[in-house]
N, C-alpha and C positions, 0 to 999 in steps of 0.2 A: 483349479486352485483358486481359493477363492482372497483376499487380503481383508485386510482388518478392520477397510471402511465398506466392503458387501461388492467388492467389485471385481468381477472374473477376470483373470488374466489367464493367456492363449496358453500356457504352460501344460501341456498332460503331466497329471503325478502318474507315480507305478499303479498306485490304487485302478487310474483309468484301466490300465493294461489288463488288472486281472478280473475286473467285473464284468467287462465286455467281453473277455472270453469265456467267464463262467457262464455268461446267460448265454453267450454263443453255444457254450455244448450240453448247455437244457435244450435251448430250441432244437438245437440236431440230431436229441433224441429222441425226438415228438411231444414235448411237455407245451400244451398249447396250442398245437400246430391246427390252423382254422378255427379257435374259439375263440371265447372273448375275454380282453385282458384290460383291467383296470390298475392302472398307471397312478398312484397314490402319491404326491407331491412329486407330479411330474414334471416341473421346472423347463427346461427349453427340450425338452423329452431327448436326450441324446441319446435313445437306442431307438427311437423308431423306425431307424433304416433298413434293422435289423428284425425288428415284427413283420415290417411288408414282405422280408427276403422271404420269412417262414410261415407269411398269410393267416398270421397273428392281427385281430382287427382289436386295436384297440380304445379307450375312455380315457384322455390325461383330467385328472385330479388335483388341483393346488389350492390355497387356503387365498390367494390374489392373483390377479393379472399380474401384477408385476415383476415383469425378469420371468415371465412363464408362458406358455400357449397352452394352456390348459383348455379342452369341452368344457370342465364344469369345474367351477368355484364351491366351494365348498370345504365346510371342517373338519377333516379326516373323522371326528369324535362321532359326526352325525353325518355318514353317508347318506347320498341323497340316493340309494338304488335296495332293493324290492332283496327280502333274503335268498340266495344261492343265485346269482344274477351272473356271475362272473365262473370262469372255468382256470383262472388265474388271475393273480393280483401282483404286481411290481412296488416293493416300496426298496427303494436303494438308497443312501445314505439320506434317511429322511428321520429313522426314530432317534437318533443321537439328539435331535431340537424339539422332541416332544412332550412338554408340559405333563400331559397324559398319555405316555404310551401304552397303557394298558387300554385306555377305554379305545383307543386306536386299534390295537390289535383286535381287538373284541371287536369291535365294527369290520374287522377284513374277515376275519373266521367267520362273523354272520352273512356277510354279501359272495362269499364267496362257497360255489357249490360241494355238497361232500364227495368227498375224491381229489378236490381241487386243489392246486397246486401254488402258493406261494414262494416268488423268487423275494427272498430278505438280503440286502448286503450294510454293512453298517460297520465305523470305525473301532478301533480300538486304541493303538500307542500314536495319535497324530494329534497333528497340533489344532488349537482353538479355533473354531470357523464359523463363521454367521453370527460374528460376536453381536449381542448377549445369549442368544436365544440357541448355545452348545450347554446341553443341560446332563445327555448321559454318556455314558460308556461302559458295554456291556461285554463282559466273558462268552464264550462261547456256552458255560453252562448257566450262564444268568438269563441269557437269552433261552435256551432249549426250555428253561423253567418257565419262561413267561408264557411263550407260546404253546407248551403242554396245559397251560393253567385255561386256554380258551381253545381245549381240543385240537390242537396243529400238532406234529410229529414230524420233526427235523427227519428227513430221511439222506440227507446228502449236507454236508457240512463242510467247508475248506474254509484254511488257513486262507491271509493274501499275504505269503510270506514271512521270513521269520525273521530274526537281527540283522540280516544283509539290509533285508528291504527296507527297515528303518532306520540302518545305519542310512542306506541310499538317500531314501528318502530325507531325510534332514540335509544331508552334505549338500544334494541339490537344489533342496528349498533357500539355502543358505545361501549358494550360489547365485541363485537367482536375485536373491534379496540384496546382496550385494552389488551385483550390475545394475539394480533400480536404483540404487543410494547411490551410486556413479553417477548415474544420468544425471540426477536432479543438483549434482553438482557444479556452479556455472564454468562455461570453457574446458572441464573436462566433458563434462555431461557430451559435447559437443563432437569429439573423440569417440567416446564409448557409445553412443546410443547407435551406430549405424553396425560395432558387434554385439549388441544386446538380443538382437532376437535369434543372430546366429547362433549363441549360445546358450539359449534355448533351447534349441534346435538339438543341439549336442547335446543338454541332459534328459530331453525327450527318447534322442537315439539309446542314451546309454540304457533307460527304464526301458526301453521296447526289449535289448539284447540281455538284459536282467531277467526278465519274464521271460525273453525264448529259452534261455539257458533253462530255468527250471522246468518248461515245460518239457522239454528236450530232456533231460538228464534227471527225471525228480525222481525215480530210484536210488541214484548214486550220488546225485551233489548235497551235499551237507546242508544248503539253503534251499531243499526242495518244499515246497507248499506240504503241511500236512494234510493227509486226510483223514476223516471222520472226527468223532468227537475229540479224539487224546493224541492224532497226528504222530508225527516220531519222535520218539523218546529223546532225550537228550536237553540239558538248561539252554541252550542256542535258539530250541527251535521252539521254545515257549514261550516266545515275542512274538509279535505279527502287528501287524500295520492294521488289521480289521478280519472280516469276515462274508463271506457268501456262503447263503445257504438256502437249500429247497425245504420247505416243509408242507406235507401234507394235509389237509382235513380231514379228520379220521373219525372224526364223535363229539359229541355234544361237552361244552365247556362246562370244567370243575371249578365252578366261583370258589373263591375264601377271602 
């Protein structure tokens, strides 16, 4: 979670929960597994633990040092690697703050080999972050359009949830924001800052048993993640917090 002046606070949203298990059950399925993976505004790379587990070697990419351990600095617009160089590419909440996210995508479908595999996850119904520079938010079919338009083919698509999750998510964010505005309060501040991180804690716990639940039960529970492009019917589950999804390189890109 990030706040309003660019500064991370320890909080996991749900978002964490479900993108770290989707690239978990890419990798599991061998998408990857010993090639080489370019990490596209790869900020303090929070899944690399998870490349080593599945001898994924990978390239982090960010546009600065700062707040990042990126290999190489560089403008996503103008990758600095050789065409078909990559056998996968990471970009995770990264196109929502992109100026040019097309000439971006265009640059991963060129560096990345045909056959290759693109993990994309990106927000939808959340709140403003990395204030100024939150510029889109894309559908799940504004997105399939952009990346069909430079030869990529969504083959794997998930919801991260539907109105539960957003409900969640805001009550918790609120929460949180609330015990911040405690603190900074004199004499109470004083009180409250040593339950602050406890409950934390607790609305961490509660997003962890939110995501078991639906992975546990998403046949039958009404807030199950959809899948595929149209997910399950119903106006409840036509809300979602963002999206994960694999897409293919399949053919050479249809400029217009």
């Amino acid at each position: 979670m990030r706040s309003a002046d660019g500064e991370w606070s320890k909080v996991l949203t749900l978002n964490d929960f479900f993108i770290r298990g989707f690239i978990r059950e890419a990798l599991e399925s061998g998408v990857g597994r010993g090639g080489l993976l370019l990490d596209v505004g790869c900020g303090m790379r929070p899944y690399e633990s998870l490349f080593r587990q599945y001898h994924v070697r990978t390239v982090g990419l960010d546009v600065t040092k700062d707040g990042s351990v990126a290999d190489v600095v560089a403008d996503a617009k103008r990758l600095p690697f050789d065409q078909d160089a990559f056998e996968l590419v990471l970009c995770s909440e990264v196109i929502e703050h992109l100026d040019d996210y097309d000439g971006v995508i265009e640059e991963i479908a060129r560096v990345l080999q045909p056959g290759g595999i693109l993990i994309i996850t990106w927000p939808f119904i959340y709140s403003l972050h990395d204030i100024p520079a939150d510029y889109n938010r894309f559908t799940e079919f504004g997105m399939e359009r952009n990346l069909k338009r430079h030869g990529l083919e969504i083959v794997k698509l998930r919801r991260r949830g539907d109105s539960l999750g957003v409900l969640h998510t805001i009550v918790g964010q609120y929460g949180c924001g609330l015990m911040e505005a405690l603190v900074r309060i004199p004499l109470v501040g004083v009180l409250v800052r040593p339950l602050q991180r406890l409950f934390e804690w607790l609305v961490i716990a509660t997003y962890w048993i939110h995501y078991a639940v639906i992975r546990r039960f998403k046949r039958l529970n009404p807030g199950a993640v959809g899948e595929g492009l149209r997910g399950i019917p119903g106006a409840l589950t036509l809300w979602t917090l963002g999206y994960c999804g694999l897409a293919r390189k399949v053919g050479v890109a249809c400029r217009s």
